[in-house]
C-alpha positions in Angstrom: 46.9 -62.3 35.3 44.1 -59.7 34.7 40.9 -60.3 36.9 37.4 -60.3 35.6 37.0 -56.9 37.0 39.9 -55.0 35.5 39.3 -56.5 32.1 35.5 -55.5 32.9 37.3 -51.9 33.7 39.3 -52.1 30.7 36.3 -52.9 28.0 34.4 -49.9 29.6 36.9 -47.5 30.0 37.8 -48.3 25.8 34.6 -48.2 25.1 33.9 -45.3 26.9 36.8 -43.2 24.8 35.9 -44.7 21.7 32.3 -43.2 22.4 33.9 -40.2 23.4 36.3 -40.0 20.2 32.7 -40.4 17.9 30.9 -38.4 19.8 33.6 -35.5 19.5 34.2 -36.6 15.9 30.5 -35.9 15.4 30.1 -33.1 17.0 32.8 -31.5 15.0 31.6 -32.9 11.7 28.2 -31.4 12.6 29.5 -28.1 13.2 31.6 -28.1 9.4 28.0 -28.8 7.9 26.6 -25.8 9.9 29.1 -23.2 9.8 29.1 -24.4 5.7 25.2 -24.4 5.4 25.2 -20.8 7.2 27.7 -19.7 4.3 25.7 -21.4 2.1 22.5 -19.5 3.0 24.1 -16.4 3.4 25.6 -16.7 -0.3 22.0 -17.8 -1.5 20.3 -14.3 0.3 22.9 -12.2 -1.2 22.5 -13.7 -4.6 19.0 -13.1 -4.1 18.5 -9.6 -3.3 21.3 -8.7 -6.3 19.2 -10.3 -9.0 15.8 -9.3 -7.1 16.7 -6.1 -5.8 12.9 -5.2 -5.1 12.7 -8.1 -3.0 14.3 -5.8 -0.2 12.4 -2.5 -0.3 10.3 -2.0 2.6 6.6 -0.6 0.7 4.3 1.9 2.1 1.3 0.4 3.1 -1.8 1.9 2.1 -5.2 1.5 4.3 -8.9 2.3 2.0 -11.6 2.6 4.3 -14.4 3.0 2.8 -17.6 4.9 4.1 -21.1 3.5 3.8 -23.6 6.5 2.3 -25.9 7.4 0.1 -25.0 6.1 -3.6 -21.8 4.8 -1.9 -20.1 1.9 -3.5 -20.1 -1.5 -2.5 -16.9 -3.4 -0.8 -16.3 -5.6 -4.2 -16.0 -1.9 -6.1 -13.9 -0.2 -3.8 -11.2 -3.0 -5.1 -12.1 -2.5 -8.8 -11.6 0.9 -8.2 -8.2 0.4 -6.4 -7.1 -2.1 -9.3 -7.5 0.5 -11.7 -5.6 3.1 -9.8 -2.9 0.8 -9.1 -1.6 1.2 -12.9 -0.9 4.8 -12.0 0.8 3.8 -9.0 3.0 1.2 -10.8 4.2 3.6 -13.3 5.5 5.7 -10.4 7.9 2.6 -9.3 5.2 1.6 -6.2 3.7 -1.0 -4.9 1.0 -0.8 -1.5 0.4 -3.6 0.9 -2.9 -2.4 0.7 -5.5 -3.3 3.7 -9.9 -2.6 3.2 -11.5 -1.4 6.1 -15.1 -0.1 6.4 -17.1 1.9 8.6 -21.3 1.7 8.6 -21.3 5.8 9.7 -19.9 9.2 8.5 -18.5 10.5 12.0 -18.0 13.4 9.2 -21.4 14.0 7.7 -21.9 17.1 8.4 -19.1 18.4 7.0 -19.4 15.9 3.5 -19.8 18.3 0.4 -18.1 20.4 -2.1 -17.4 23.5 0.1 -16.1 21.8 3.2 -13.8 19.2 1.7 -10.8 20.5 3.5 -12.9 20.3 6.9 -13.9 16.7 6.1 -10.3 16.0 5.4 -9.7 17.4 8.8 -12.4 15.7 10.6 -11.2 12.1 9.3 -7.9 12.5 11.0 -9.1 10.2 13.6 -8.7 7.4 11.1 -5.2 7.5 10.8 -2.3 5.9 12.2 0.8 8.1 13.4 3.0 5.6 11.5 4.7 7.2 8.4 4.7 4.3 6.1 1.0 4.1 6.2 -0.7 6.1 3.5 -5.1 6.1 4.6 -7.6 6.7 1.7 -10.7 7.6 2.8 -13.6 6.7 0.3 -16.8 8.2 0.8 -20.0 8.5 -1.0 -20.2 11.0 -3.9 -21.2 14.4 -2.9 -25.3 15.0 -3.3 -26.7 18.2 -4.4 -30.7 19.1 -5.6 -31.9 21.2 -7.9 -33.9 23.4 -5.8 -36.1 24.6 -8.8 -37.1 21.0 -9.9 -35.7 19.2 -6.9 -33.6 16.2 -8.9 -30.5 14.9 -7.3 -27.1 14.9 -9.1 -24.2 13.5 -7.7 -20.7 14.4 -8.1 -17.1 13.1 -7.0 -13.7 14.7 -6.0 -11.1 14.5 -3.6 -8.3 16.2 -1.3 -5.0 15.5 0.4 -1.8 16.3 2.1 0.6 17.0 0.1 3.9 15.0 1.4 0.8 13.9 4.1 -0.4 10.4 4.9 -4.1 11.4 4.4 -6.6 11.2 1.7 -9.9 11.7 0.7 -12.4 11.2 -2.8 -15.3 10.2 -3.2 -16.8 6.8 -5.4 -19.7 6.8 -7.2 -21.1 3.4 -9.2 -23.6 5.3 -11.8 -23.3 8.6 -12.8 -26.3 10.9 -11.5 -27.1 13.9 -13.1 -30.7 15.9 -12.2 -32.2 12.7 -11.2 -30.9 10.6 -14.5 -29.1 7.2 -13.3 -26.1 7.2 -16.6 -23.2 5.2 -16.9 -20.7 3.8 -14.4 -18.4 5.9 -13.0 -16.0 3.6 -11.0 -13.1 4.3 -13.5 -13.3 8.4 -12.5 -13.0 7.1 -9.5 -9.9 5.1 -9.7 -8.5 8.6 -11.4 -9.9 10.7 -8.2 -8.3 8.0 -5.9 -4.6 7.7 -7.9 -4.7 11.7 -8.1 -5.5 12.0 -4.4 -3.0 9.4 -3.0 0.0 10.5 -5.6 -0.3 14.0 -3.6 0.5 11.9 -0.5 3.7 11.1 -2.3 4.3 14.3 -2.8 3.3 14.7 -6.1 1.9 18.5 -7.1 -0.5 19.4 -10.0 0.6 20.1 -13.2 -1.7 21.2 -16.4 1.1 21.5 -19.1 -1.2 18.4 -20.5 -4.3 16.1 -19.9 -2.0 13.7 -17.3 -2.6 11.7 -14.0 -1.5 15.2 -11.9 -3.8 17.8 -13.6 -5.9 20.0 -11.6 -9.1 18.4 -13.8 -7.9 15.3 -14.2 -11.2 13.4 -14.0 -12.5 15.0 -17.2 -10.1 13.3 -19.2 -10.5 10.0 -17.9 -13.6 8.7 -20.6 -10.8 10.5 -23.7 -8.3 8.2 -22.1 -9.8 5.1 -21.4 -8.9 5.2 -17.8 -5.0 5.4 -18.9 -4.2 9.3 -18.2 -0.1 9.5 -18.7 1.9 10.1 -15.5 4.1 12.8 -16.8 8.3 11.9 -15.5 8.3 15.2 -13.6 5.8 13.3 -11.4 7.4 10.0 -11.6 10.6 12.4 -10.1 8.9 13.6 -7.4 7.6 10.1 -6.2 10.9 9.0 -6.9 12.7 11.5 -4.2 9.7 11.0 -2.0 10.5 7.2 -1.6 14.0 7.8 -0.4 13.3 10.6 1.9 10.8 8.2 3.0 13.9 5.4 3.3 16.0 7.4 4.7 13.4 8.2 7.6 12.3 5.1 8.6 16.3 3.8 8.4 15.8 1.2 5.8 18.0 3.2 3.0 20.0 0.0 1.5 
């Protein structure tokens, strides 16, 4: 005869491996539907970066800071002036993660005009970052000169770079300005002065075989070509083996 405790033992101890046996049983079938769900997401990443390749590139970033001035353009411009010089960019196979920044004050004034553009570029190193993926475009005010015999100011814009650098420089200007005459707007010369500038960051050089993106005078043909200059496929090459070498740097060649 069995006494109320060992049947009391008995009930617990076969409940106690019956809870055990689910529990295990559970435990297991949880770690079936994770081990398949990890496949499952691993399957759906790879099938993801074959058919959307791009998905995986690591892109330069690109920082525009953009200086306050006389005749300097305001902060909703400076991206009107970036969307139109992203065209250029986008024929060349990039695309920035681009961040606006702006500063109230030239630290560089006194070196802001045609002649000392390469000490201006110079002086502006303090604005960027020792990181290689990040490209910085600094936008200034157009440069200001005056007629000393009938004192009228005219205004004009251009740029400079490192070539393979991660510095650049142009100017913006909103109206044209010529011997104190306000004319028409020049914000799409200065999406060609910006594109120009920043594709000799990617190690793009100049070439006049034709009016193109890359020619020395590129700004005079921007009105003849509605702001659409063609990027000639030499340069497209040379952006092209700028990217990997740039890759291949930073360790995130696929």
């Amino acid at each position: 005869m069995i006494s109320t405790r060992q049947r009391r033992e008995n009930v617990y101890g076969n409940s106690n491996r019956h809870w055990l046996g689910c529990r295990c049983l559970f435990v297991s079938n949880m770690k079936r539907v994770s081990s398949s769900l990890g496949r499952l997401v691993k399957v759906s990443i790879i099938a993801w970066l074959t058919l959307f390749p791009h998905v995986a590139r690591t892109e330069p970033r690109l920082d525009i800071i953009s200086v306050d001035g006389l005749f300097a353009v305001s902060d909703e411009q400076v991206q009107t002036i970036y969307a139109d010089a992203a065209r250029y960019f986008a024929q060349v196979g990039i695309t920035f993660r681009v961040k606006y920044l702006a500063v109230d004050y030239n630290p560089c004034i006194y070196k802001h005009s045609l002649v000392s553009r390469e000490s201006e570029l110079k002086c502006f190193e303090v604005f960027t970052t020792r990181r290689s993926k990040v490209i910085t475009y600094i936008m200034t005010p157009p440069f200001v000169t005056v007629d000393e015999a009938y004192g009228p100011q005219t205004a004009w814009i251009a740029g400079i770079a490192k070539l393979c650098g991660n510095l650049a420089t142009g100017n913006a200007e909103e109206k044209s300005l010529s011997k104190g005459v306000i004319g028409d707007s020049r914000l799409m010369e200065s999406a060609t002065v910006m594109a120009h500038e920043i594709l000799h960051t990617m190690c793009a050089t100049h070439n006049n075989s034709a009016p193109n993106i890359m020619h020395p005078e590129a700004n005079r043909f921007t009105q003849q070509y509605s702001g659409n200059l063609p990027v000639l496929e030499f340069t497209k090459r040379q952006v092209k083996r700028w990217y990997v070498k740039r890759r291949k740097a930073n360790g995130t060649e696929q």
